[in-house]
KOLKE-704021 format. One record per residue (C-alpha): y, x, z; residue in one letter. Coordinates in steps of 0.2 Angstrom, whole numbers, padded with zeros to 4 digits, always signed. Last residue first. Layout:
# residues N
YXZA/...
# end
This chain:
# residues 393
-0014-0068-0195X/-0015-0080-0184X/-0018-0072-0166X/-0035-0073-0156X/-0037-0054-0161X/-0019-0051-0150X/-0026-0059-0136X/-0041-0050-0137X/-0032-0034-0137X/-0022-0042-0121X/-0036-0045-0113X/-0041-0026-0114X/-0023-0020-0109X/-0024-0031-0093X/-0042-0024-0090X/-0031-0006-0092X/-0020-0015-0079X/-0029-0018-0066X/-0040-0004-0067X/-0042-0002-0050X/-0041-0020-0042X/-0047-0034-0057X/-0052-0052-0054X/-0048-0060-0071X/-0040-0080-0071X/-0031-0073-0053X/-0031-0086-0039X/-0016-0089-0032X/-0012-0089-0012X/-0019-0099+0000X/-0008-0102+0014X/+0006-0108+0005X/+0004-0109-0014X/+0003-0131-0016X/-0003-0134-0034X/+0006-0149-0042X/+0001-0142-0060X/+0019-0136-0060X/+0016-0125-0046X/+0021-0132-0029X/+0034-0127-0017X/+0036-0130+0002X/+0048-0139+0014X/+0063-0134+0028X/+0057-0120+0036X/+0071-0109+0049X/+0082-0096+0046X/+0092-0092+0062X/+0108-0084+0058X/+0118-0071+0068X/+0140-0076+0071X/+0140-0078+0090X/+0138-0100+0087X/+0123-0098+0076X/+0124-0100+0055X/+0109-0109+0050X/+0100-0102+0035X/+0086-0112+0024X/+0069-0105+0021X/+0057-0115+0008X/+0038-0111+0010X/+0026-0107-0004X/+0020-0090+0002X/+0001-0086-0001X/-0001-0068-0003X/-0009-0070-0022X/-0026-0065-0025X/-0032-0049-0035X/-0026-0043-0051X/-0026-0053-0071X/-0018-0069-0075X/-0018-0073-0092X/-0001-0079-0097X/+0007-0094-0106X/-0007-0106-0099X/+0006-0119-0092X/-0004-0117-0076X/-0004-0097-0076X/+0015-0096-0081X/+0020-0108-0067X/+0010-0100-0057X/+0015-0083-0059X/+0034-0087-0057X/+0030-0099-0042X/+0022-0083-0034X/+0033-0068-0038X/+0048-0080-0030X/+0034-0083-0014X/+0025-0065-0012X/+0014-0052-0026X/+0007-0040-0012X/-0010-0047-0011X/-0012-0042-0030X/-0005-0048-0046X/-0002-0044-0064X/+0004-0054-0079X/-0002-0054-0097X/+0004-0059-0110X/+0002-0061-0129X/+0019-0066-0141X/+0020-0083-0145X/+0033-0092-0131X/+0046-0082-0130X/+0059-0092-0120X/+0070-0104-0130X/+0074-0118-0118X/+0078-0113-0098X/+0066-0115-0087X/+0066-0132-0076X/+0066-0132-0056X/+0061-0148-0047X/+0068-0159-0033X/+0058-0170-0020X/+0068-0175-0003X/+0058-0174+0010X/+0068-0161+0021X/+0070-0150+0006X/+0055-0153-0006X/+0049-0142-0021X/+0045-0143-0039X/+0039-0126-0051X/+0044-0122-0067X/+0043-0136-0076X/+0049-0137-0095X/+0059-0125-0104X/+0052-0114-0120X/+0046-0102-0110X/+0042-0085-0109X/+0061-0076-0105X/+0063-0094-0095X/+0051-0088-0083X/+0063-0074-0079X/+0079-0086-0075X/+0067-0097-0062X/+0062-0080-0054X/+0083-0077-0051X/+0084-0091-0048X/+0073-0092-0034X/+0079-0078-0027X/+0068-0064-0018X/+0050-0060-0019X/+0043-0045-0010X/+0033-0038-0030X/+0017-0028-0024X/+0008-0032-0041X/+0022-0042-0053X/+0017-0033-0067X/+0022-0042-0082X/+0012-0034-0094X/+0017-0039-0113X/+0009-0039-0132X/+0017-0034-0146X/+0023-0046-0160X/+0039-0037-0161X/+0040-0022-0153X/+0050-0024-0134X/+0069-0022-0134X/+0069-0044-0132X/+0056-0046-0117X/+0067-0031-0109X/+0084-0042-0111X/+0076-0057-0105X/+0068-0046-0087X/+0085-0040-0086X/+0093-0056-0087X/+0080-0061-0074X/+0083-0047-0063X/+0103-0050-0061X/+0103-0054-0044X/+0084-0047-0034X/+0067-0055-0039X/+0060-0039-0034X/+0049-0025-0039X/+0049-0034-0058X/+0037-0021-0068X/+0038-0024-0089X/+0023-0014-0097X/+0027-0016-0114X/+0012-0016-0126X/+0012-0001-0142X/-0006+0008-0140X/+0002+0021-0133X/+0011+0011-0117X/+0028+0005-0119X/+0039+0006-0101X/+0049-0006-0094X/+0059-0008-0076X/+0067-0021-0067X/+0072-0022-0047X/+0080-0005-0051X/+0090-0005-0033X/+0105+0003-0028X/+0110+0014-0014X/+0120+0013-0001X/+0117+0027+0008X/+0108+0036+0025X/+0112+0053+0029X/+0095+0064+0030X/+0087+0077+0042X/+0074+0087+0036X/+0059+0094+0043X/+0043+0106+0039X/+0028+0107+0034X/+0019+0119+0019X/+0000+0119+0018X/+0002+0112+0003X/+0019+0100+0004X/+0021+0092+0023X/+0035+0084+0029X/+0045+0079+0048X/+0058+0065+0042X/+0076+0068+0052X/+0086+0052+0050X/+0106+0050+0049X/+0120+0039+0049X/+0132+0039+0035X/+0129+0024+0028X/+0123+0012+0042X/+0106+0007+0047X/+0111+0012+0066X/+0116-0003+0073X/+0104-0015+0064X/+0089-0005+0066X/+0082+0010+0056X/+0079+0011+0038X/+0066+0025+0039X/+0059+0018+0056X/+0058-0001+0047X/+0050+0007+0030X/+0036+0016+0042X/+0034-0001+0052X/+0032-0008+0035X/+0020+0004+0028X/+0007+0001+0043X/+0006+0015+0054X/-0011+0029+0051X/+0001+0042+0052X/+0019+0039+0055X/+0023+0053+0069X/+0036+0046+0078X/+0049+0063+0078X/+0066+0053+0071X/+0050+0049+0055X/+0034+0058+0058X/+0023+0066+0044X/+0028+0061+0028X/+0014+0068+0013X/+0024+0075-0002X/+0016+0068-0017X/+0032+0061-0027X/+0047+0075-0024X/+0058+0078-0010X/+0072+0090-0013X/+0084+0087-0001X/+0095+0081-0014X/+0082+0069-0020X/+0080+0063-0003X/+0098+0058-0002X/+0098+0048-0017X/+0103+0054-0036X/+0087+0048-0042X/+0076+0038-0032X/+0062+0048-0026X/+0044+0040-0029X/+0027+0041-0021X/+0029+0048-0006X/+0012+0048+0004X/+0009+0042+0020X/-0007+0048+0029X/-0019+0031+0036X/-0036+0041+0027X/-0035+0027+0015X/-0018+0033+0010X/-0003+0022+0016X/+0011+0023+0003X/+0028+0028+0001X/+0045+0025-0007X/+0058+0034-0005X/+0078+0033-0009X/+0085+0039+0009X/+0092+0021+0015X/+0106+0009+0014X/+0101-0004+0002X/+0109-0011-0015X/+0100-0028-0028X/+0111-0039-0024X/+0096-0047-0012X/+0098-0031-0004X/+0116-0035+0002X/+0113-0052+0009X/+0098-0042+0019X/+0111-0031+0026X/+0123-0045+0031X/+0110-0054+0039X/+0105-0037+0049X/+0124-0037+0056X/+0123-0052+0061X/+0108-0053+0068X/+0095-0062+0061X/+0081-0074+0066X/+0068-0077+0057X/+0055-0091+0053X/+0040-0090+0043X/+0028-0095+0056X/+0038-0111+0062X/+0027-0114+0076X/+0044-0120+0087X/+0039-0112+0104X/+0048-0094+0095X/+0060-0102+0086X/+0066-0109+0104X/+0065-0093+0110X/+0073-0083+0096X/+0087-0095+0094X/+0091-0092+0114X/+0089-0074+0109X/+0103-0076+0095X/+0114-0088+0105X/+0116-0075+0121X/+0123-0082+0136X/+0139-0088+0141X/+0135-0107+0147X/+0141-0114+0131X/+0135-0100+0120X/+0116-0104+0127X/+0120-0121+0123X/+0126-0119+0107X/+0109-0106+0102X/+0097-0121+0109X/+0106-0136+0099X/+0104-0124+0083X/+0086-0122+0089X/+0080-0139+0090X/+0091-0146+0076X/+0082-0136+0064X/+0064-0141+0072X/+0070-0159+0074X/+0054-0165+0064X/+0042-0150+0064X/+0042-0135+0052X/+0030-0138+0038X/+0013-0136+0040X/+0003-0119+0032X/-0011-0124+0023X/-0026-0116+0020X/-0022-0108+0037X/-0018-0089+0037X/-0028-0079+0045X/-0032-0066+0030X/-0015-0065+0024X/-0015-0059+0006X/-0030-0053+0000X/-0027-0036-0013X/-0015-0024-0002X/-0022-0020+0015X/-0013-0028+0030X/+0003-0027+0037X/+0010-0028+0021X/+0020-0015+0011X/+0018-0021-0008X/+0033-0014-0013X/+0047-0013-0024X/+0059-0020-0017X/+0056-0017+0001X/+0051-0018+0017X/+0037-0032+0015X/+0036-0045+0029X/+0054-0047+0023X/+0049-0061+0013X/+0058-0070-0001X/+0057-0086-0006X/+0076-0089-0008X/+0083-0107-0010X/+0100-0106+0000X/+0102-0089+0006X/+0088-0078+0014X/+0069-0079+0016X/+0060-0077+0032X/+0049-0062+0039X/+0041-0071+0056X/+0049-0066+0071X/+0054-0050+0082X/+0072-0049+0077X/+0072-0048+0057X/+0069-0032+0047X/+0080-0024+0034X/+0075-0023+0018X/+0075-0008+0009X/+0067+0008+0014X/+0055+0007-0002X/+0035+0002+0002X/+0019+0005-0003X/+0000+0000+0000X/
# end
């Protein structure tokens, strides 16, 4: 599993999604990861086969609990945190806010951190994967295959991605540009230490690549402002007539429109995916004039979340794409934010989404048409010669 010093984490509860209609999840730390507490490739394994929505008078509940706490001169955001806490609203978080303000920011696609990303080997050692040009660690000189060792003197082995992500980015008060982190490293049989300023950074939520035999790999980390333009404009740069692999394996999730917007690039409008808000049915529709012939494939595993979700089922159920990888997380729930008395939000369930064929996502993930784990995408490449067989000459 991997992971970018992105997101920020919430107070202590479930990973919510931010703004008005995001799925997004800050169970995984960033945006281009697939940084779970658990192994990539099942999703969660306890959770229920369907997760209920929040109960009746859950949002009142805990705005009512943070006014009261402010009236009698104690804290709103732990009195939030307690009544969140005896609510069963598993995807729930409270915020800071501080900690809002830096999850707004990385849904625009920018972070304060050092510009790595990192996975968990099977022997628990963190590897670096990537260095993001022009960031702090590139000027320090780190490089993909250097093994973190301790993060602020934690060592880091054998810790889940996310709580690695959370040590790099550090908490609210000391997440800032400017501050600094000292990261103990090993190279060969080479270790030693570097301390690192933090810095706002930006994101590349959206990048393409052609493969030899002439397919376009397009890889979405994170359905962050501006992706699905990107995600149009690379469906339009790639060769006529060629196949495409959306890889949205390890992908956080993010805004809804943003997800609605890269559906259209392979639709031609319809349903994307319907949801409710308090009851209230409503539904999302893609945009006309999406590419609608050219072969494609789109690529999942336990790490693909919520936004990365209604986008691969509404291209699975309206059999536009093959779906090839491992099953889906299983995050369909809506998050809405409530602004607390002392300024920190408490974002609390509201409803759940469904796939255009009516199937519900939460709790139970989605099933890919081809299982696949290593060789994901070679099998993807296979289909996609098959695809391209099936096609009128």
């Amino acid at each position: 599993m991997s992971g970018r010093d992105l997101f920020c984490q919430p107070r202590r509860f479930g990973r919510g999604a931010a703004l008005t209609l995001v799925f997004a999840s800050v169970l995984v730390a960033g945006a281009a990861t697939g940084s779970l507490p658990q192994e990539l490739g099942g999703g969660r394994r306890d959770a229920p086969d369907r997760a209920a929505p929040a109960p009746a008078g859950h949002v009142e509940d805990v705005t009512r609990a943070a006014e009261e706490a402010a009236a009698d001169g104690k804290s709103p955001l732990e009195a939030a945190e307690r009544a969140v806490s005896r609510s069963g609203d598993r995807w729930a978080a409270v915020y800071s806010e501080g900690e809002y303000e830096q999850f707004e920011e990385s849904l625009d696609g920018r972070y304060t951190g050092v510009g790595l990303e990192a996975r968990r080997e099977r022997d628990g050692r963190i590897e670096v994967t990537r260095v993001q040009p022009g960031s702090p660690a590139a000027g320090a000189g780190l490089r993909a295959g250097d093994r973190l060792r301790s993060v602020d003197g934690r060592p880091v082995d054998g810790l889940p991605v996310t709580d690695v992500v959370s040590l790099l980015r550090g908490d609210a008060k000391d997440a800032a540009a400017g501050t600094t982190v000292r990261l103990g490293l090993q190279r060969g049989t080479r270790a030693w230490s570097e301390t690192l300023r933090r810095a706002l950074l930006s994101t590349d939520s959206v990048t393409a690549r052609k493969l030899p035999d002439g397919i376009t790999v397009i890889t979405v980390a994170a359905f962050t402002k501006g992706v699905g333009d990107s995600v149009r404009g690379a469906v339009r740069r790639a060769p006529a007539g060629a196949g495409i692999v959306l890889d949205l394996r390890g992908n956080s999730g993010g805004l809804v429109t943003e997800a609605v917007s890269a559906a259209s690039a392979f639709l031609d409008g319809g349903l994307v995916a319907t949801y409710d808000v308090d009851g209230v049915q409503r539904a999302l529709h893609a945009d006309a004039g999406g590419d609608t012939a050219r072969p494609l494939v789109a690529l999942v595993d336990g790490g693909t979340m919520s936004a990365a979700e209604l986008l691969t089922g509404a291209l699975q159920d309206r059999g536009r794409a093959v779906v090839v990888g491992s099953r889906t997380f299983g995050k369909g729930s809506v998050q809405m934010p409530n602004r607390l008395p002392d300024g920190s939000v408490a974002e609390l369930t509201v409803g759940h989404y469904r796939t255009p064929a009516g199937h519900s996502v939460d709790g139970r993930g989605i099933t890919p048409d081809l299982e696949a784990d290593d060789g994901a995408l070679a099998r993807a490449e296979t289909v996609l010669s098959g695809l391209g067989d099936a096609e009128p000459k």
